[in-house]
C-alpha positions as CSV (number, residue, x, y, z in Angstrom):
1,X,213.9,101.4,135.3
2,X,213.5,101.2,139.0
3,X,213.9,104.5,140.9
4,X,216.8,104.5,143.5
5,X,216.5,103.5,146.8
6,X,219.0,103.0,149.7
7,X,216.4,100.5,151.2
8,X,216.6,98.2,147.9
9,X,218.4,95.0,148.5
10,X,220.9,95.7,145.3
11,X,221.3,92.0,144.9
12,X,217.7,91.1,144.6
13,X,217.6,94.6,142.3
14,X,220.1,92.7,139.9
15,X,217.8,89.6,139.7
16,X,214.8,91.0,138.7
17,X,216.7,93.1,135.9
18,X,218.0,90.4,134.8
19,X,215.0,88.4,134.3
20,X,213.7,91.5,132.8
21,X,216.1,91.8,129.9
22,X,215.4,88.0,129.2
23,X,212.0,88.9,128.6
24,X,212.7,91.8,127.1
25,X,215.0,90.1,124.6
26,X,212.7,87.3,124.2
27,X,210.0,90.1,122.7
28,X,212.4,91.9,120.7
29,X,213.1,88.9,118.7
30,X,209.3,87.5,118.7
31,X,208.2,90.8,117.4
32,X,211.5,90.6,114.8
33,X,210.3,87.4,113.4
34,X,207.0,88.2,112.6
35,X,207.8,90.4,109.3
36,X,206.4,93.7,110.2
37,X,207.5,97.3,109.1
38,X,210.0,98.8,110.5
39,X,208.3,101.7,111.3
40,X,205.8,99.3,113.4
41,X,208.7,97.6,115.2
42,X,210.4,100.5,116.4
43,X,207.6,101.8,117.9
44,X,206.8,98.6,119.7
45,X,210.6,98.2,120.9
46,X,210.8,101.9,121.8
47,X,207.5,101.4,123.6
48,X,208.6,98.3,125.7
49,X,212.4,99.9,126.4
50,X,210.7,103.0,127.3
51,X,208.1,101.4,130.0
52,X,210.8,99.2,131.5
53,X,213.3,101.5,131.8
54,X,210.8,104.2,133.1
55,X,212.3,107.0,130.9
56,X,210.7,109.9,129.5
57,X,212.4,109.9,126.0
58,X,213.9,107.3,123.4
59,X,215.6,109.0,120.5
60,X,217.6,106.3,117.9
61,X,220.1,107.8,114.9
62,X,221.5,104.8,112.8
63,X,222.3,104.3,109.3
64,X,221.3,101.7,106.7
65,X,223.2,101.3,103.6
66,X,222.3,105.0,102.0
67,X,219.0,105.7,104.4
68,X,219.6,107.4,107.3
69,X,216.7,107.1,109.9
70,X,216.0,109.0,113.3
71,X,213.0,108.2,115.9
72,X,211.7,109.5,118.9
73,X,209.4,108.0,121.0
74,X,208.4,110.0,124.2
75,X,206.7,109.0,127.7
76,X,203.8,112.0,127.4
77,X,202.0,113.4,124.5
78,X,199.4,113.2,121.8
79,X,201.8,111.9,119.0
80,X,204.7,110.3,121.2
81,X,206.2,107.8,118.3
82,X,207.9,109.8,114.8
83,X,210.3,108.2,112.4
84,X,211.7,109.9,109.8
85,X,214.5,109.2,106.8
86,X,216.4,110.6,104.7
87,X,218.6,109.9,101.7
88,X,222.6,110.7,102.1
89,X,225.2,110.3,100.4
90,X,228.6,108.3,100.2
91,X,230.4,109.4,103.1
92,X,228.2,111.6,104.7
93,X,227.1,109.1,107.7
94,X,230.9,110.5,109.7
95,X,229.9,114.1,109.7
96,X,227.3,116.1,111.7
97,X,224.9,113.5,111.3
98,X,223.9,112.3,114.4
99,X,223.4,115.3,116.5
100,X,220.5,117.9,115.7
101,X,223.4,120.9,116.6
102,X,226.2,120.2,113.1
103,X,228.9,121.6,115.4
104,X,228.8,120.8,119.3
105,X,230.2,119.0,121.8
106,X,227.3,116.8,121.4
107,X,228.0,115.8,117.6
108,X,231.7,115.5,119.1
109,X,231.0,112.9,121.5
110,X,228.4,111.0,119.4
111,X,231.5,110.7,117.1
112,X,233.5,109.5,119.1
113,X,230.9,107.0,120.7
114,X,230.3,105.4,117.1
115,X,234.2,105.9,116.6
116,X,235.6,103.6,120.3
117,X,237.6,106.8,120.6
118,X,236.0,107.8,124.3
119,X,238.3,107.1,127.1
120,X,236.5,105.0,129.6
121,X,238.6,106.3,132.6
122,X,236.2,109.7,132.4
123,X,233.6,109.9,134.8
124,X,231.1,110.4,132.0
125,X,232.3,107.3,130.1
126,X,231.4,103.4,130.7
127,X,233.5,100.3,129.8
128,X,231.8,99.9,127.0
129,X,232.3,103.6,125.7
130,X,229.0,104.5,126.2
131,X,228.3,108.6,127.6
132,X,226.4,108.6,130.5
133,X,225.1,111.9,132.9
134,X,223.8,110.9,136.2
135,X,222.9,114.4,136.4
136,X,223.8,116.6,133.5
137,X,224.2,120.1,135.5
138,X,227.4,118.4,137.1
139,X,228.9,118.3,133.7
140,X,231.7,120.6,132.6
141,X,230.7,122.4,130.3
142,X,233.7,122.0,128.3
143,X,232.0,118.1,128.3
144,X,228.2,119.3,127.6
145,X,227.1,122.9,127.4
146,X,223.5,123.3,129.1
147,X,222.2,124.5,125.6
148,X,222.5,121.5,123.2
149,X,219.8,121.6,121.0
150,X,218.1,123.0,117.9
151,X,215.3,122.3,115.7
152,X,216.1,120.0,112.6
153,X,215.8,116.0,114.1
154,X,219.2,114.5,115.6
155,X,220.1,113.9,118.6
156,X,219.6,116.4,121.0
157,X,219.1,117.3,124.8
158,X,215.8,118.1,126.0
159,X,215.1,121.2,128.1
160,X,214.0,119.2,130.8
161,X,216.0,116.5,130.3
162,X,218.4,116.2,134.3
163,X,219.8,112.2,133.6
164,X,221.3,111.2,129.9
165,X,222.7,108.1,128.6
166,X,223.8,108.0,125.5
167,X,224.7,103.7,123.9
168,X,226.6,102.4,120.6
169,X,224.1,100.3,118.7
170,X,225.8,97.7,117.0
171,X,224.6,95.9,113.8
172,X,226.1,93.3,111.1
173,X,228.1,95.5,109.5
174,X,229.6,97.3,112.6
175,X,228.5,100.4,114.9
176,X,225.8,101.9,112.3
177,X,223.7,103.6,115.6
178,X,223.1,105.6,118.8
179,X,220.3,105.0,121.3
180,X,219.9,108.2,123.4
181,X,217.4,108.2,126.6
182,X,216.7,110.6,128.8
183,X,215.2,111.0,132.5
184,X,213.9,114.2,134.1
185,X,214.7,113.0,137.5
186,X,218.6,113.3,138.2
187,X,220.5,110.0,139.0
188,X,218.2,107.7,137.0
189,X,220.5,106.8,135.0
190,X,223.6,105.7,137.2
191,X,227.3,103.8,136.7
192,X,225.8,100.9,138.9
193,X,222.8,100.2,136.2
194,X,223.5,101.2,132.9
195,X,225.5,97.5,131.7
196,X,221.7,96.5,132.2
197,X,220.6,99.2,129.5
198,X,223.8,98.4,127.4
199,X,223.0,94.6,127.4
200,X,219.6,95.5,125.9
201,X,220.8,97.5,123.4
202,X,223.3,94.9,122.4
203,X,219.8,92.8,122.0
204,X,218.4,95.5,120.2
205,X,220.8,96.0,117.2
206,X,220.7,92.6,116.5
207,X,217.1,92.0,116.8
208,X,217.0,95.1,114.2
209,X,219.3,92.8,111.8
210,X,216.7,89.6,112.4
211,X,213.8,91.9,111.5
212,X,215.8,93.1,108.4
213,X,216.9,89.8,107.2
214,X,213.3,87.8,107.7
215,X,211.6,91.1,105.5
216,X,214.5,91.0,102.6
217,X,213.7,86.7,103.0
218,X,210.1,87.1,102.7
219,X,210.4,89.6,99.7
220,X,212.8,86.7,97.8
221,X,210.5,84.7,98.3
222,X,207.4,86.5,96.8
223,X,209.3,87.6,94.3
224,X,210.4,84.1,93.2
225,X,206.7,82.4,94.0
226,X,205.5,85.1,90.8
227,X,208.1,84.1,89.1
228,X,207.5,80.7,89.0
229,X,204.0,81.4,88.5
230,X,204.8,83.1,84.8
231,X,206.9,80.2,84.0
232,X,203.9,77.9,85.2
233,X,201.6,79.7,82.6
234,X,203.3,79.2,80.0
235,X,204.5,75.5,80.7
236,X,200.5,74.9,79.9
237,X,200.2,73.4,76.9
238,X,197.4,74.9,74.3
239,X,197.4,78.2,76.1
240,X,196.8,81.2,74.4
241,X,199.0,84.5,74.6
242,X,195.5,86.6,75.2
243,X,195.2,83.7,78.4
244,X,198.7,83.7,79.8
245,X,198.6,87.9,80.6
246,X,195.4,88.1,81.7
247,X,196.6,85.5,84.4
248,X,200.3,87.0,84.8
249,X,198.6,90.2,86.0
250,X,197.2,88.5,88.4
251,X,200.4,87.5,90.1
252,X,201.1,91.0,90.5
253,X,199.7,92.1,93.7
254,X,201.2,89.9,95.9
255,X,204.9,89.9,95.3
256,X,205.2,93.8,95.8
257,X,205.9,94.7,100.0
258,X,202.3,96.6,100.3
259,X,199.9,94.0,98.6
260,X,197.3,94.8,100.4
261,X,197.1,98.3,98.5
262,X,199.0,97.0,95.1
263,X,197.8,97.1,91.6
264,X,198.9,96.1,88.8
265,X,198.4,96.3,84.7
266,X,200.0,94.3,81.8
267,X,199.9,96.2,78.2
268,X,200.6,94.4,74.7
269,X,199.6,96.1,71.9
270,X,197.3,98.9,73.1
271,X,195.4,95.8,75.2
272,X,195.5,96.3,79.1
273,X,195.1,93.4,81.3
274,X,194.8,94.6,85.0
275,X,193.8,94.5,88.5
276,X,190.9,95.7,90.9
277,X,192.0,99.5,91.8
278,X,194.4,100.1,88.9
279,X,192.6,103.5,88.2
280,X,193.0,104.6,91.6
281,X,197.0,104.4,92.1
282,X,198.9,107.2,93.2
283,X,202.8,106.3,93.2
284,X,203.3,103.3,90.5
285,X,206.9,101.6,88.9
286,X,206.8,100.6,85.0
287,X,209.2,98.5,83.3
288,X,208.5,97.9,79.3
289,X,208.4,94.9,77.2
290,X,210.4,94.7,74.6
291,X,210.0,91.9,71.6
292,X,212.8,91.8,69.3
293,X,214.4,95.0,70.3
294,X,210.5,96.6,69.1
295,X,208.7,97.9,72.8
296,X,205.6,96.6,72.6
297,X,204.3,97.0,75.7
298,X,204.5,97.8,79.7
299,X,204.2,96.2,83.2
300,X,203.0,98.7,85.7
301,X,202.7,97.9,89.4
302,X,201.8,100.8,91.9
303,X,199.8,101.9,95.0
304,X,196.2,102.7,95.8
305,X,197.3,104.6,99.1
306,X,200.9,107.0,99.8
307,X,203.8,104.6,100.9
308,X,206.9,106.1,102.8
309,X,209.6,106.8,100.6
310,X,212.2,103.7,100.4
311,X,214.7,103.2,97.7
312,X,212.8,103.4,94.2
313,X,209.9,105.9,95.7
314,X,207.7,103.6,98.3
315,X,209.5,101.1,96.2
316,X,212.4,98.2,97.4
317,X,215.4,98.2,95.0
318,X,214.3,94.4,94.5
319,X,211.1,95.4,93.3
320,X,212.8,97.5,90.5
321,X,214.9,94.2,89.6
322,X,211.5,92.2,89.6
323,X,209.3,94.2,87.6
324,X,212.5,94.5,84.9
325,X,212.2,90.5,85.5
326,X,208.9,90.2,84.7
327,X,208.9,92.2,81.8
328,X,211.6,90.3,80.1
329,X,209.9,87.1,80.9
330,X,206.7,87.9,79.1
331,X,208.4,89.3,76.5
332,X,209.7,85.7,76.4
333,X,206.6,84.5,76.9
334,X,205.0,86.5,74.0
335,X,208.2,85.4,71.6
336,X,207.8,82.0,72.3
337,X,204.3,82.7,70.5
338,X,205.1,84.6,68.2
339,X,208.5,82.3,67.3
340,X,208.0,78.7,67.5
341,X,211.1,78.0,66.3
342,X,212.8,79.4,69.8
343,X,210.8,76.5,71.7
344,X,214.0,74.6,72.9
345,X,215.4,77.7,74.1
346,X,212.4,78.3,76.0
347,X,212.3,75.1,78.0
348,X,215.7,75.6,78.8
349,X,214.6,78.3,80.8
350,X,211.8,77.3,82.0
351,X,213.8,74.6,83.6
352,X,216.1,76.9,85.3
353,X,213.4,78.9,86.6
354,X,211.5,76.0,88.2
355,X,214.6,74.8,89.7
356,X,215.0,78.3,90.8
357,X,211.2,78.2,92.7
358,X,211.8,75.2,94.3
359,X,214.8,76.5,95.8
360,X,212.7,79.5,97.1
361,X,209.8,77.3,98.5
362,X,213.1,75.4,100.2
363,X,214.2,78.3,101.8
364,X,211.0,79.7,103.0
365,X,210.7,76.4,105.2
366,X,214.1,76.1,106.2
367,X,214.4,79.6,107.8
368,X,210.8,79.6,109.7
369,X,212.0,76.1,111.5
370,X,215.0,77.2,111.9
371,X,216.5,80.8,111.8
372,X,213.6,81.6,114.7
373,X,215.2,79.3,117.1
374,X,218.7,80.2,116.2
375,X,218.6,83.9,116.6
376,X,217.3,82.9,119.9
377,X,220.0,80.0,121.1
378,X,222.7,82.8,119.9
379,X,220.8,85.6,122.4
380,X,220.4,83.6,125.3
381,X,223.5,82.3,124.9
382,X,225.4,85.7,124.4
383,X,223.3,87.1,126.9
384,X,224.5,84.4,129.4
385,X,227.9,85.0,128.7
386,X,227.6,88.4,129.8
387,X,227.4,86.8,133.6
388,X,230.4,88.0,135.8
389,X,229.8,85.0,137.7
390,X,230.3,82.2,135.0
391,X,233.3,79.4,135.6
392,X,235.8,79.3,132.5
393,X,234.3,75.4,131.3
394,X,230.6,77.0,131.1
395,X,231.8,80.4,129.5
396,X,233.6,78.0,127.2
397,X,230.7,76.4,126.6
398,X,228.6,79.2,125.8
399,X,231.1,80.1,123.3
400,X,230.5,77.0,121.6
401,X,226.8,77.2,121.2
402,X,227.6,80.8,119.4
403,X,229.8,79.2,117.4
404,X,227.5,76.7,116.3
405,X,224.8,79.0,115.6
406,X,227.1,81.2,113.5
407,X,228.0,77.5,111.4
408,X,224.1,76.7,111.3
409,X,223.2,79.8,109.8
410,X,225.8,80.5,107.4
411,X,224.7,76.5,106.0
412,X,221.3,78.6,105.4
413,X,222.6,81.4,103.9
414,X,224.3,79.1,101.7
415,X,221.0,77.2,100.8
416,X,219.4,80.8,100.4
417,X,222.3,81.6,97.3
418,X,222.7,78.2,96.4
419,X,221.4,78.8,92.5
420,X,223.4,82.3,92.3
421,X,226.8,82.9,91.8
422,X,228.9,83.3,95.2
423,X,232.7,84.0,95.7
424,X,234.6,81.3,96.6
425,X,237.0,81.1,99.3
426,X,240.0,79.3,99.3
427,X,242.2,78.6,102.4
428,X,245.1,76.4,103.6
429,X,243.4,73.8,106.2
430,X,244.1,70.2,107.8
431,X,240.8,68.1,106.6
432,X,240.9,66.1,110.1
433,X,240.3,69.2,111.7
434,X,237.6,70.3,109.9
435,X,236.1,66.6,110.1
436,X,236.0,66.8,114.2
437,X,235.2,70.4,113.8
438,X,231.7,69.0,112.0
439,X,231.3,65.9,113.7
440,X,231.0,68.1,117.2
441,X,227.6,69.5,116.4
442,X,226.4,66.4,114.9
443,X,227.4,64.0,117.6
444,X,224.0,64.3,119.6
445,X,222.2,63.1,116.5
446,X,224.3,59.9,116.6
447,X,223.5,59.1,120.4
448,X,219.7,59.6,119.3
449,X,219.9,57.1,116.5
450,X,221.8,54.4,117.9
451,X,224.6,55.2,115.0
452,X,228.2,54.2,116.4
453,X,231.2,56.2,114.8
454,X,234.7,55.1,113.4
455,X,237.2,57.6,112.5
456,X,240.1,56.4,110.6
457,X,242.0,59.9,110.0
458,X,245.5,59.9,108.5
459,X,247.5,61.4,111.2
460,X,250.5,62.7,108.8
461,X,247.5,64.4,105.8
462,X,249.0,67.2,104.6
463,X,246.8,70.6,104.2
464,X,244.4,71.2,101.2
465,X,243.8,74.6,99.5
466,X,240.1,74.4,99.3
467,X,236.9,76.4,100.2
468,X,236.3,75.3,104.0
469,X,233.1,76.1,104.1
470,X,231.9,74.3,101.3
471,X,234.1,71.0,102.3
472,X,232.5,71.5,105.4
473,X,229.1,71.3,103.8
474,X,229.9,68.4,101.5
475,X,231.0,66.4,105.2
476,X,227.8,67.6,106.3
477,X,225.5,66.3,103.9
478,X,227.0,62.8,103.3
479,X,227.1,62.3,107.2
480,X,223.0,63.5,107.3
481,X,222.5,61.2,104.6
482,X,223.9,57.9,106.2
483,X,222.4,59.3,109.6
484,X,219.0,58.8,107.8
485,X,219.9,55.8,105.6
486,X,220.5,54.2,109.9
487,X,217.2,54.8,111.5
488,X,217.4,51.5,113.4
489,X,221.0,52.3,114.4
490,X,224.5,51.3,112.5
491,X,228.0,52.3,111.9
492,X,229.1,54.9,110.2
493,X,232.9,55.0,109.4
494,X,234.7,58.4,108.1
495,X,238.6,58.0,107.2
496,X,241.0,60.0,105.3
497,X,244.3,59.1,103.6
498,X,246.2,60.5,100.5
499,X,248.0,59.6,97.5
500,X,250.6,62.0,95.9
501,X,249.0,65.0,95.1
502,X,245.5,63.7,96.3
503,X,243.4,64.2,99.6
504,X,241.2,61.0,99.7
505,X,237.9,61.1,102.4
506,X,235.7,58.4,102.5
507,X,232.6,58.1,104.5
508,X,230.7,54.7,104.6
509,X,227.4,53.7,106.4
510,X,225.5,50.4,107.3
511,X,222.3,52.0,106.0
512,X,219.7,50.5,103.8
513,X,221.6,51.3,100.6
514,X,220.8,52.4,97.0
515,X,219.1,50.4,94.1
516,X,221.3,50.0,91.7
517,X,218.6,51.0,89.3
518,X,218.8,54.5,91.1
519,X,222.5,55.1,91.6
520,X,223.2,56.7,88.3
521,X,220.5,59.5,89.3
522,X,221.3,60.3,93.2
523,X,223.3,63.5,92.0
524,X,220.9,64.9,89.3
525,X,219.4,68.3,91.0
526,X,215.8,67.8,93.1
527,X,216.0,64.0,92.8
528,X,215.2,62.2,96.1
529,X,213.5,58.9,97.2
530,X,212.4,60.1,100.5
531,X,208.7,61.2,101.1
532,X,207.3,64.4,100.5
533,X,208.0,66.9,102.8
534,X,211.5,64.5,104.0
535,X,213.8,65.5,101.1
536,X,214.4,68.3,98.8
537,X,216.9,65.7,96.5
538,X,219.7,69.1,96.6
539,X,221.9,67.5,99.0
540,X,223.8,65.4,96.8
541,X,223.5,67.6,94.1
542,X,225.4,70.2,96.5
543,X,227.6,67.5,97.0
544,X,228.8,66.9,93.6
545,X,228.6,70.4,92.4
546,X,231.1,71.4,95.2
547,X,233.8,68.6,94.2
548,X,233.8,69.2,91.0
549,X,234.5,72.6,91.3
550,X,237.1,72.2,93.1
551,X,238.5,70.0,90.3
552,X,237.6,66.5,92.6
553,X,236.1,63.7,92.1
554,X,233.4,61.6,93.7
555,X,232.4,57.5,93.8
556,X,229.5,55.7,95.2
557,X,229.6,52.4,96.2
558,X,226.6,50.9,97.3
559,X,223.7,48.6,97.0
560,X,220.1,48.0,98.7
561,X,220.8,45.6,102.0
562,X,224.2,46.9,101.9
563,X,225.1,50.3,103.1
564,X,227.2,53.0,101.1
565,X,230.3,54.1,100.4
566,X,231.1,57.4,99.0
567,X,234.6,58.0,98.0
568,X,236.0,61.3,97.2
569,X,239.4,63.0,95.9
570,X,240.2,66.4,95.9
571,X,243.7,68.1,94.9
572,X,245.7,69.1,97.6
573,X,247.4,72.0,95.6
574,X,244.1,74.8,94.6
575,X,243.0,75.0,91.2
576,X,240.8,77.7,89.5
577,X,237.5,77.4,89.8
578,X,235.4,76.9,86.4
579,X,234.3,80.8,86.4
580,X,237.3,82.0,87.3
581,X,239.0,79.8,84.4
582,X,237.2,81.4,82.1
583,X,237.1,85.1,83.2
């Protein structure tokens, strides 16, 4: 942070801090996306925050489900970075947990930080309820005693700490965090400057949820790539059992968070099938194989080198669910060799599994294109909105693009679940709202394609009980799906209308149509006509899976030349969905 200096024109001060943060925030998430430990991007962030700000400690408490984690990262000394964590229990996170004194004014006002209950009209307390001490020997001491620190790791004021500032880190699920930083020179932290060290914390907590979110994704997908690697195996016809584990072994390795250092063994009957460095592992997980309620066997997967401790050992709670996974799909494996009589049982799964891949090796390509560039719109654009200066139409604006994002990447999410089971939703909502509502963000794609738009929307429709999100998706996909159908331009008309105790939508295009030979298959799961790499052949799968869950019904009307028309009814009055019907 720039030292103070009456001969600094504050103005241009202002403008280079605020290009700063840009780049700032601009690392935070490149660093976020690229996977790394969390270890590794703390200290990279810390080390960043701690040369801009010109500070001479970082110290970060925050909470993670049942992990609590501290850091410090400091301007001089042989082993500046440290992160350590700890297990705690239900509850635990609201007392003495963030200061390294259990009972001070220091826990106090961390508590009350994390809590909103600071009063903002106190000297020592900003709009946005962070504490901050230009100089901590003008403190009260009923505020701060001098003395505030001990020797377990918290929180804490140094002995030569003369400036403190003290910020609410704010994550996904709330205020989980505290950032403290400290100065040796009094006044470097001042009323004047810290929104510019809030701001970046802001940046910060949510960066901290990217990193988290592309790491979980990455493991998903591992996970589900050796997966569908067993269920490759034994789709091979004439392969041996003796064959099929001494090539599931080999899929080991590289689904577990530490490959690099991961072995891994298969045992049947007193045979081992294993990896390079088996014999050298020092923390390992086991699951056994059971074949007709007889064990017959383990999977062991473990490390060749000490991993920090996570939530299994150095182990992910996923992992424990995958190696239990694995084990109870070669157990399948071996009793679909063992029992040829269970064959049709066996495909059946095998069919769900693939389908089950696919949707993995979807997901994998959908968030690299395009969770990177949205987790960057939504900073700038929140960032931006933080300018005093902005007019009401461009805040309003801004607003917008955040809203957007938040649509785009809860349509992801829902991609990312779309073979599990998710709890459904069910509101009260006017469908020609939530038709102009979806036809906003998808209006530039029109322009670009030369596609002119009708909208014939029953100005008297009553209200639907439906999932909105999921209505909104179906719009979604049938409007993408004409929009491609038109690459050389067209009309594409969307109307609504209803009939008794039926909501009617219809959405026709000009397109090139579907053979009628085809029509019959558009909503079968994973089939497409487009080219490789153009279609995944889920969208109208989605589609049709979503209306008839909501007890609708769905028509296609087309032919090639001709364009297409799909109609759709949906009850107006909610009704259960098929798993609640039968719970």
């Amino acid at each position: 942070m720039y030292q103070h200096d009456e001969h600094i024109d504050f103005d241009s001060f202002l403008y280079r801090q605020h290009n700063d943060i840009r780049d700032l925030m601009r690392q935070f998430l490149q660093i976020a996306s690229r996977g790394i430990s969390r270890a590794d991007y703390l200290e990279r962030i810390f080390s960043l925050i701690l040369s801009w700000s010109k500070s001479n400690m970082i110290r970060i408490v925050f909470f993670d489900n049942d992990r609590r984690y501290f850091c410090e990262l400091k301007a001089k000394g042989s082993q500046p970075f440290q992160l350590t964590t700890s297990r705690i229990s239900k509850g635990q996170a609201d007392i003495c947990n963030w200061c390294a004194a259990e009972d001070s004014a220091l826990e106090r006002i961390c508590a009350d930080i994390i809590n909103k209950r600071n009063d903002p009209s106190m000297p020592w307390i900003t709009n946005c309820g962070s504490f901050l001490a230009e100089d901590i020997s003008a403190l009260p001491d009923a505020v701060l005693p001098q003395k505030e620190y001990s020797g377990y790791q918290g929180l804490k004021i140094s002995a030569s700490c003369r400036s403190l500032v003290i910020i609410p880190i704010d994550g996904l699920q709330g205020r989980n965090g505290l950032l403290q930083m400290e100065s040796e020179t009094a006044g470097h932290f001042t009323r004047s400057r810290i929104d510019f060290l809030e701001r970046l914390v802001q940046v910060l907590g949510f960066a901290l949820d990217w990193r988290d979110l592309r790491i979980a994704h990455r493991e998903r997908v591992k996970e589900l790539t050796c997966v569908y690697g067993l269920i490759r195996l034994v789709a091979q016809a004439d392969i041996s059992l003796d064959t099929v584990l001494h090539n599931a072994v080999k899929l080991l390795p590289p689904a577990w968070l530490y490959s690099e250092v991961t072995a891994g063994k298969i045992i049947f009957d007193d045979k081992a099938y294993t990896t390079p460095g088996i014999e050298n592992i020092v923390q390992s997980i086991k699951a056994d194989i059971f074949v007709d309620e007889t064990r017959r066997g383990e999977v062991v997967v473990g490390y060749t080198e000490e991993q920090p401790f996570l939530d299994e050992g150095p182990f992910l709670s996923e992992e424990r669910h995958l190696i239990n996974t694995i084990a109870s799909e070669l157990a399948f494996i071996i009793e679909q060799n063992l029992h040829t009589e269970e064959k049709l049982k066996l495909q059946a799964q095998l069919r769900r599994a693939d389908r089950l891949a696919t949707i993995g090796q979807l997901a994998a390509g959908v968030a690299h294109e395009l969770n990177e560039p949205l987790a960057n719109i939504m900073g700038f654009a929140q960032l931006a909105s933080k300018d005093p200066g902005l007019i009401d139409q461009t805040k309003s604006d801004l607003d917008k693009i955040v809203s957007a994002t938040l649509h785009a990447r809860e349509i992801i999410k829902d991609l990312l679940v779309f073979a599990r089971e998710a709890k459904k939703v069910r509101v009260s909502f006017n469908l020609n709202e939530l038709i102009q509502d979806g036809l906003f963000f998808l209006e530039s794609r029109f322009v670009k394609a030369g596609i002119s738009l009708e909208c014939e929307l029953d100005p008297e429709l009553p209200e639907i009980e439906a999932d909105r999100s999921q209505i909104l998706q179906v719009l979604t996909n049938l409007v993408v799906n004409s929009v491609q159908a038109m690459s050389d331009g067209g009309r594409l008309r969307i109307g609504t209308s209803f009939r008794g105790e039926s909501i009617y939508l219809i959405v026709e295009d000009t397109g090139t149509g579907i053979d009628q030979k085809i029509l019959n298959e558009i909503f079968n799961p994973f089939f497409t006509t487009k080219d490789i790499n153009e279609g995944t052949g889920l969208g109208l799968s989605v589609v049709h899976g979503i209306i008839t869950s909501h007890g609708g019904e769905i028509d296609v009307n087309s032919g090639e030349g001709k364009g297409t028309k799909f109609t759709i009814r949906l009850p107006r009055q909610a009704i259960p969905f098929p798993d609640e019907a039968t719970s």
